[in-house]
N, C-alpha and C positions, 0 to 999 in steps of 0.2 A: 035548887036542883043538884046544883054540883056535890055540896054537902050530904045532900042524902047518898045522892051515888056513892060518895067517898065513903059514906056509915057502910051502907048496905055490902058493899067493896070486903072492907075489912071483917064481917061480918062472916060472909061467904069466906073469905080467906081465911080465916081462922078453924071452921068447918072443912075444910077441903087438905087445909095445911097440916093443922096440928100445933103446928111451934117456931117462934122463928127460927130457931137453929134449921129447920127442912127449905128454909127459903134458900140459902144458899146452898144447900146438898144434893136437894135434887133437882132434875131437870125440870118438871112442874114447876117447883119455887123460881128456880131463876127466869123459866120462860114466864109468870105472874110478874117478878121486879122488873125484867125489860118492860114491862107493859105498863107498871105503876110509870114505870121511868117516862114512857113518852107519854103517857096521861099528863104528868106535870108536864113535861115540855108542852105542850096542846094548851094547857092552862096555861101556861106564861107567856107563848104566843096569845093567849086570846088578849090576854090583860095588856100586851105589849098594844096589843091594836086598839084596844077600849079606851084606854088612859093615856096614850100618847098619839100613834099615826091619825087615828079618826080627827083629836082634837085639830094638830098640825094639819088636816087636810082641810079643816073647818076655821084653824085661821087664815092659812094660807088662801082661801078663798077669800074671806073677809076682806084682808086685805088687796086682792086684788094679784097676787101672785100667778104664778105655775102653777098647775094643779100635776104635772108630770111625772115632776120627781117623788111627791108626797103621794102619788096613786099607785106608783112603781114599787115602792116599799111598801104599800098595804096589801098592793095582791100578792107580791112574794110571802111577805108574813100569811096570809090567807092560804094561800098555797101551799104552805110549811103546816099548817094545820090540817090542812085536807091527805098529806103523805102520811103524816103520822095516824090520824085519823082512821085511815086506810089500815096501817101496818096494824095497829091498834084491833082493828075489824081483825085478820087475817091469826094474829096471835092467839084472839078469843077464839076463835074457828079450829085452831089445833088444841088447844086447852080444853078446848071440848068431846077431843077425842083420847085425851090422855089420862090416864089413872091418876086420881091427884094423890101428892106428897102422905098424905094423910094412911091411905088406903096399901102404899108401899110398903110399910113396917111392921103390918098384918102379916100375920101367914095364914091364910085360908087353905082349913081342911078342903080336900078331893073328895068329889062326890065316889 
């Protein structure tokens, strides 16, 4: 699913952009990069939690440990995804109301 999103992503962005040189020029591009940006952040918290705290919490149990400390770092990490998450939502929400990069370099004749 991730992969498709990330096709479909680029996809759409190349439609809406034009080029990368517009990613950094104009305000559409950049506000799309902050957004790739915390996409991977949100990715690398998931994988922080999939491949490491989950297991740590699963051996820590195992063995017989605290579960305290190992549950304290996973909802924070959880919690770090659900801000971004958030931010993520709210950037689409304006990207939606914004002329994309693409459609700037136009000059549309006046009725």
């Amino acid at each position: 699913m991730v992969a498709a999103l990330i096709a479909s992503g680029l996809i759409n962005a190349w439609f809406l952009v034009g080029s990368v040189g517009k990613l950094a020029t104009t305000p559409y591009g950049q506000l799309l990069l902050l957004k790739l940006g915390l996409f991977f952040g949100m990715l690398a918290l998931a994988a922080l939690n999939r491949f490491h705290l989950v297991p740590s919490l699963v051996a820590a149990q195992e063995n017989g440990e605290s579960l305290a400390s190992s549950l304290r770092r996973l909802r924070w990490s959880v919690r770090g995804e659900q801000v971004l998450g958030l931010l993520i939502v709210l950037i689409v929400s304006e990207l939606g109301t914004m002329q994309p990069a693409i459609a700037s370099a136009r000059v549309l004749p006046l009725p």
